[in-house]
N, C-alpha and C positions, 0 to 999 in steps of 0.2 A: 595656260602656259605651264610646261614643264619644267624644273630643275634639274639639269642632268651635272651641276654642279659637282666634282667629285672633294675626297680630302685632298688629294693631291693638287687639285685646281687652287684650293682654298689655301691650304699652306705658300702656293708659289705665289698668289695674291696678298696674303698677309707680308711675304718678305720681300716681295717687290714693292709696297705701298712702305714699307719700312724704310727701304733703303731710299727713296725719295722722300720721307720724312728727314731723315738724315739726312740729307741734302739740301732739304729746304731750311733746316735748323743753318747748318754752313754757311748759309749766302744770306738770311736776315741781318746780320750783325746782331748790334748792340748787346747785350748781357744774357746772362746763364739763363735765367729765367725767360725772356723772351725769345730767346731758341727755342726753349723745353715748348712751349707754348705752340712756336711756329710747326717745329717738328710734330708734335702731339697732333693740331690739326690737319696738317699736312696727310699723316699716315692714316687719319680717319677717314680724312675726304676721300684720299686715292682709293680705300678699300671701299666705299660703301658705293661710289661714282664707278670702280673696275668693274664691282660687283653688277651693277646698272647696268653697263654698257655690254658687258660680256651677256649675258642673262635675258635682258629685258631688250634692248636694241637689238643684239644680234643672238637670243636667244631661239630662232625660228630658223637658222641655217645649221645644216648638217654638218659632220665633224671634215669631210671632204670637201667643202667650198670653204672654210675656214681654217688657215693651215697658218701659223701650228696651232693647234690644239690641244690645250694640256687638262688633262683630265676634266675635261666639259668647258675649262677657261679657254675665251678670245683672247690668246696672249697678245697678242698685235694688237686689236682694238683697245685690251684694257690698256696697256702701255701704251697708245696714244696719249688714250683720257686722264692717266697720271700725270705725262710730261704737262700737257695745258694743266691740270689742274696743282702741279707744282707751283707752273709759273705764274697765275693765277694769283695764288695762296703769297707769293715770295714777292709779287710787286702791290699785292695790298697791305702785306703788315711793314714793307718800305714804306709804303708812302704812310700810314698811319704813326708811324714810327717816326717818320720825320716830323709830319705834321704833329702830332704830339711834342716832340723839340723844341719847335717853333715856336708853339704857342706856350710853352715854359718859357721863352727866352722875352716874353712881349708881355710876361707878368707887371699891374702897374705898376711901377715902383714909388706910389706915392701913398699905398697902405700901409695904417700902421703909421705916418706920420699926420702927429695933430698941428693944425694952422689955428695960431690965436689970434684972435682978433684984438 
């Protein structure tokens, strides 16, 4: 397998996986911190799964059957596998997120009290 990966590929990858970081920070909710969190994995996943997809999946077709193609990146393909793996990344720390709530909210509330006999 070849790399014909160029910098220009890699930077438009880096700031495309960012800007759906960002995105996925917006639509988790809850606090500052678990944005930065969502966001953070969000922009890893997209780059390291863009990087995958463009490379390794479709690393064997020419720069003419793969249009556009930005400096050796499947723009199209990576930017599929970002959108799923935004959405992905934004209904799991949902529902972790909720689920987490929940189960704060169904602490027993009978610790911490002593029963005398």
């Amino acid at each position: 397998m070849q790399w014909d990966l160029g910098i220009d590929g890699l930077l438009y990858l880096a700031a495309m996986s960012l800007a759906f970081g960002v995105l996925a920070a917006l639509l988790v909710g809850k606090g500052a911190a678990y944005r930065l969190w969502a966001g953070a994995i969000t922009t890893t996943a997209c780059f390291g799964i863009g990087l995958f997809v463009s490379e390794v999946l479709f690393g064997w077709a020419t720069e003419e059957e793969l249009q556009p193609n930005i400096d050796g990146l499947s723009r199209d393909e990576a930017l599929l596998s970002s959108v799923v793996t935004t959405v992905i990344v934004v209904l799991v720390m949902r529902y972790l997120g909720r689920r987490s709530k929940s189960e704060a909210s169904h602490v027993d509330w009978h610790v911490g009290r002593h029963h005398h006999a």
